[in-house]
C-alpha positions in Angstrom: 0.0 0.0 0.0 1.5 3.2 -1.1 2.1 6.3 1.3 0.1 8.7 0.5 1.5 12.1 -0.4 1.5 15.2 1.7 -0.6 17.1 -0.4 -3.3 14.4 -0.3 -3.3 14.1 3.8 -6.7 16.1 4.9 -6.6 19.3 7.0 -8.9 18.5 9.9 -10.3 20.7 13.0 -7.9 20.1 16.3 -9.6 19.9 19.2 -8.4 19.8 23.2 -7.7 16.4 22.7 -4.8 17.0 20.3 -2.9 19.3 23.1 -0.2 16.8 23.5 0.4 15.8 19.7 0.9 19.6 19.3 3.4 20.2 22.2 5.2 17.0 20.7 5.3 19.1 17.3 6.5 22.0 18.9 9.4 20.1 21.0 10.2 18.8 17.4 11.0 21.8 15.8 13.1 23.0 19.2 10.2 24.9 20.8 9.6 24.3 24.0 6.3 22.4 24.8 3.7 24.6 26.2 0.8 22.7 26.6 -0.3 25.4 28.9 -0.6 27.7 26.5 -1.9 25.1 23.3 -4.7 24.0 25.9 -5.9 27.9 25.9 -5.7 28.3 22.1 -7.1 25.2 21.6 -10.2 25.9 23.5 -10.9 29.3 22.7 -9.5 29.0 19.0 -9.8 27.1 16.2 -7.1 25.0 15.9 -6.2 23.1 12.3 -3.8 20.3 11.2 -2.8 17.6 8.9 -1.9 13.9 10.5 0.6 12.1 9.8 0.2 8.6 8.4 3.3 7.6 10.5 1.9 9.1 14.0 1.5 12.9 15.2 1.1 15.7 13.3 3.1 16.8 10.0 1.4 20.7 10.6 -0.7 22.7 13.1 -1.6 26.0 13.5 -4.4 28.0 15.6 -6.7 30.7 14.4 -8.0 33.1 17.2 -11.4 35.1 16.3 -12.6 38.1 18.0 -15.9 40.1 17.4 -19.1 38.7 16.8 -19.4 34.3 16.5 -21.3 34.4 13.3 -18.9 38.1 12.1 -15.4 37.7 13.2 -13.2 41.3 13.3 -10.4 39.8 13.5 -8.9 36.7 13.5 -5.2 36.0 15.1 -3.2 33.0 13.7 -0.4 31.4 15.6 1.9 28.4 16.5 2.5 27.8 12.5 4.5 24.3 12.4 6.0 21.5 10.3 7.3 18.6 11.5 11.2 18.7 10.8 11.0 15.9 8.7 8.4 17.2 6.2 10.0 20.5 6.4 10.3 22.4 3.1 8.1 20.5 1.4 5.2 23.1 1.2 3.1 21.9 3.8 2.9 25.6 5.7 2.1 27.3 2.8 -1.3 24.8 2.0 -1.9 24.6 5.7 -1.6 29.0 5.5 -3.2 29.1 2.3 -6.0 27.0 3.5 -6.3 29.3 6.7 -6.6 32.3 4.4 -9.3 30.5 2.4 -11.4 29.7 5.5 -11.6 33.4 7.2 -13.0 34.6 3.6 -13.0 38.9 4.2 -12.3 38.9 7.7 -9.1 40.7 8.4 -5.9 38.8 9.9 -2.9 39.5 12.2 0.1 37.4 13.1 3.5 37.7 14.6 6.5 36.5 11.9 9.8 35.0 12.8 12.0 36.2 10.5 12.2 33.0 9.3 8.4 32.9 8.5 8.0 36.3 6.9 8.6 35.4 3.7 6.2 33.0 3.3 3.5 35.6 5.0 4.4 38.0 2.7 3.9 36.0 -0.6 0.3 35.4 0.5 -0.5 39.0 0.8 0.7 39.6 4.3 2.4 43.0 4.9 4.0 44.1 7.7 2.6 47.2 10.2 4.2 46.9 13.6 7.0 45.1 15.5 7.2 43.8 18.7 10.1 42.9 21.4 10.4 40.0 23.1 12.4 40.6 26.2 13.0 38.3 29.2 15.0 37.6 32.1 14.9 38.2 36.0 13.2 41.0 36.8 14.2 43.4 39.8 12.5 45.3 41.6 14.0 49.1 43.1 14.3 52.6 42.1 11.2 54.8 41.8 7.7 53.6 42.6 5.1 54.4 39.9 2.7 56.2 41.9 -0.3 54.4 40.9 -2.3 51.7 43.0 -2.9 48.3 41.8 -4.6 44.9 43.1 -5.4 41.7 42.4 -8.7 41.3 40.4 -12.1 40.0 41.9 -15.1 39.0 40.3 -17.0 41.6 40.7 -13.9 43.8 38.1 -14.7 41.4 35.4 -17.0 43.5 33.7 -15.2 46.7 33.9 -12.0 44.6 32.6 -14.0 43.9 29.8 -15.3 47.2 28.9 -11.9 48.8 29.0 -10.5 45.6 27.0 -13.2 46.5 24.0 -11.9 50.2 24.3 -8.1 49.3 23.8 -8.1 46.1 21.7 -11.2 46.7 19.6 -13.0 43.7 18.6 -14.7 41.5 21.3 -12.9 38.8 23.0 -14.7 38.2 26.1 -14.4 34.8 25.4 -10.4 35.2 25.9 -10.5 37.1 28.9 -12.8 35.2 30.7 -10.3 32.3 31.1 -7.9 34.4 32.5 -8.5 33.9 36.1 -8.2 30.1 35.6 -5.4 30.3 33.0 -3.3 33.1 35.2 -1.4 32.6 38.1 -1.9 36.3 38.8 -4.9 38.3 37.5 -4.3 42.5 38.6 -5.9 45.8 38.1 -4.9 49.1 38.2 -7.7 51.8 39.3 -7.5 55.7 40.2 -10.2 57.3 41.7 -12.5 53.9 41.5 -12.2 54.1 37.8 -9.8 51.3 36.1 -7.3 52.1 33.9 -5.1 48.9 33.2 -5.3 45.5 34.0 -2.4 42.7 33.6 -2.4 38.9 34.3 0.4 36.9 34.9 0.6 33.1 33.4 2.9 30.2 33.8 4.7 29.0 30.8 7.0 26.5 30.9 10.0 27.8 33.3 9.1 31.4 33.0 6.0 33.7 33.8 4.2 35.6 30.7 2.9 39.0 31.2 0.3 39.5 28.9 -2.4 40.7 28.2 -1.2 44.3 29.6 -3.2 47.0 29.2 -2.7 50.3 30.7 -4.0 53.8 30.4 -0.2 55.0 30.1 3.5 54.1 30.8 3.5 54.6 34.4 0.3 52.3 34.7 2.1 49.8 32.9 5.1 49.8 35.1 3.4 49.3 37.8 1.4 46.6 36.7 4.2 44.6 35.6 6.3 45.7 38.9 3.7 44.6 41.1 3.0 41.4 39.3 6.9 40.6 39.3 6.9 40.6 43.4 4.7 37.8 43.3 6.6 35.4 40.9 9.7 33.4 41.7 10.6 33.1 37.9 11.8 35.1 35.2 9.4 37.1 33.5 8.6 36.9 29.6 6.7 39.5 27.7 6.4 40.8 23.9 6.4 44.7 24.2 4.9 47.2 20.8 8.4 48.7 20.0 6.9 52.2 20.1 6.6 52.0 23.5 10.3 53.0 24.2 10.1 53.7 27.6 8.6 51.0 28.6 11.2 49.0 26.6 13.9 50.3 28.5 12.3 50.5 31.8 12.5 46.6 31.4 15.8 46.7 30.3 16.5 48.2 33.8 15.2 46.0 35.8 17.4 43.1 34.6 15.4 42.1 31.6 16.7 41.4 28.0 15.9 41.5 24.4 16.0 38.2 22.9 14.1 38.7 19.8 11.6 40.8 17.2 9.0 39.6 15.0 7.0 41.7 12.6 3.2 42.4 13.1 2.1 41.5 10.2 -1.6 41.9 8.6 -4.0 40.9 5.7 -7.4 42.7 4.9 -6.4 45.4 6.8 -3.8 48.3 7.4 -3.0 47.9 10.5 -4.7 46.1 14.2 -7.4 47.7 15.4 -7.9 49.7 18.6 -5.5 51.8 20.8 -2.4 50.8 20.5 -1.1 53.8 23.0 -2.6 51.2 25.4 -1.9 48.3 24.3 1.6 47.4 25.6 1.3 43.4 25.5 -0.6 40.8 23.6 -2.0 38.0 26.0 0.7 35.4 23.7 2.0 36.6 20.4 -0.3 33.9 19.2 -3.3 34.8 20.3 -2.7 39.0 19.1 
C-alpha cells in the first residue's frame, strides 16, 4: 500500500484532545512544549492540522477570532508548524493558504519569525508593527510608579472587559474570561475607583508571561508589571509594541533582555485595530 502524499493528507479541525500531539510538534522543531498555553488556544481558538500517516502531526496551527461568532473582526493566527521531517516540502504554505481561504474577508494579524515572513508575505501579508520579546529576571527598586494596583475579583470582570473593547477593539470576552483560571496572577490598576489597566500573569514553561497588559499609560504599565513581578519566583517573559520605548527600557533596567523581534504583520487590513497607546502586550503573540 503506497504512502500517501503530503498534499493528499486532509486538513482536519484540532480539538483539546490533540494538546499533546501539538506540544510534541512544537518540542520537534526545538520549541519548547507549552501545553499550557496550546490547551488555551485550543479551547478558545480554532485550531487546524494535517496527520501524519506515521503518528502525530506533520502541521498545526491555531486561528483566534474576535468580534461577533457568526462576524469575526479579526482573526489572530499562531503556533505555525511543520514537523522537521516534512520541512520544506510546502506543507505551511497549504496549511496557511487554507487558513486564508477559510476566514474569507475577515481581516488577519500574526506575529513572523523572521524565518516565516517570507512565506506571509507571498500570501498578501504585509507588515505594520513590531514587537520585542524581552526576558529575564526581573528586579525590583528605584522609583515607585505612583499608581495603586490589586489583584482582580469578580465583581472587576465586567469593567475589565469594557476597557479591553476600548483598547483592543473587537470582542474577546471569550479570551478574557479564562484568564483567572489560565493566570497565576490576574491585577488591576484603578485611580479614583475608575480602572485604567489590567495585567495577568501566566505560567509558561519555566518562565512567567505578562500579557495581556493594558494600561491607560506608561506609568500604569510599570506598575502593573512591577507589582505582578513581586509575586513570581521566575523570570518574566513578555512581547512589548516597540513604540513603546520607555517601557522597553524600563524593562531593560530591571534586569530584563531582548531576545528577539518579529514583525506584526496583517492581511485585509492596514493595521490592528484599537489603541495601540494602550496596548503594551498581547496575552501570547499567538493569540494577538
Amino acid at each position: 500500500m503506497s504512502t500517501p502524499s503530503l498534499s493528499d493528507l486532509p486538513i482536519r479541525r484540532l480539538t483539546r484532545g490533540d494538546v499533546s500531539a501539538c506540544a510534541d510538534l512544537s518540542e520537534d522543531r526545538g520549541w519548547p512544549r507549552e501545553e499550557h498555553k496550546w490547551g488555551l488556544l485550543l479551547s478558545a481558538g480554532t485550531g487546524y492540522g494535517i496527520d501524519d500517516p506515521d503518528g502525530g502531526l506533520v502541521s498545526a496551527c491555531v486561528v483566534t477570532s474576535y468580534g461577533p461568532g457568526e462576524r469575526p473582526e479579526l482573526g489572530a493566527i499562531g503556533m505555525v508548524l511543520v514537523a522537521e521531517r516534512h520541512a520544506r516540502q510546502g506543507v505551511g504554505r497549504r496549511l496557511m493558504n487554507y487558513v486564508v481561504e477559510q476566514a474569507g474577508t475577515t481581516p488577519l494579524t500574526l506575529h513572523a519569525t523572521p524565518y516565516g515572513q517570507p512565506l506571509y508575505e507571498e500570501l498578501g501579508f504585509k507588515v505594520t508593527g513590531r514587537a520585542e520579546m524581552v526576558r529575564g529576571r526581573f528586579t525590583q527598586g528605584g522609583s515607585v510608579p505612583s499608581v495603586t494596583t490589586r489583584p482582580a475579583t469578580a465583581e472587576d470582570l465586567s469593567a475589565i472587559l469594557r476597557l479591553d473593547a476600548e483598547v483592543f477593539g473587537p470582542d474577546r470576552t471569550h479570551v478574557i474570561t479564562r484568564l483567572p483560571a489560565f493566570s497565576d496572577q490576574l491585577r488591576v490598576a484603578e485611580k479614583d475607583g475608575r480602572l485604567i489597566g489590567y495585567a495577568a500573569l501566566w505560567p509558561n514553561m519555566d518562565t512567567h508571561v505578562v500579557g495581556p497588559l493594558i494600561a491607560r499609560d506608561t506609568e500604569t504599565a510599570k506598575a502593573l508589571v512591577a507589582s505582578l513581578a513581586a509575586g513570581s519566583d521566575r523570570p518574566l517573559r513578555t512581547d512589548i509594541d516597540v513604540r513603546h520605548e520607555e517601557l522597553l527600557a524600563w524593562l531593560k533596567e530591571r534586569g530584563l533582555e531582548g531576545v528577539a523581534f518579529n514583525a506584526v504583520m496583517n492581511h485585509g487590513a492596514p493595521g490592528l485595530p484599537g489603541d495601540w497607546t494602550r496596548r503594551f502586550a498581547p496575552l501570547t503573540v499567538a493569540a494577538g
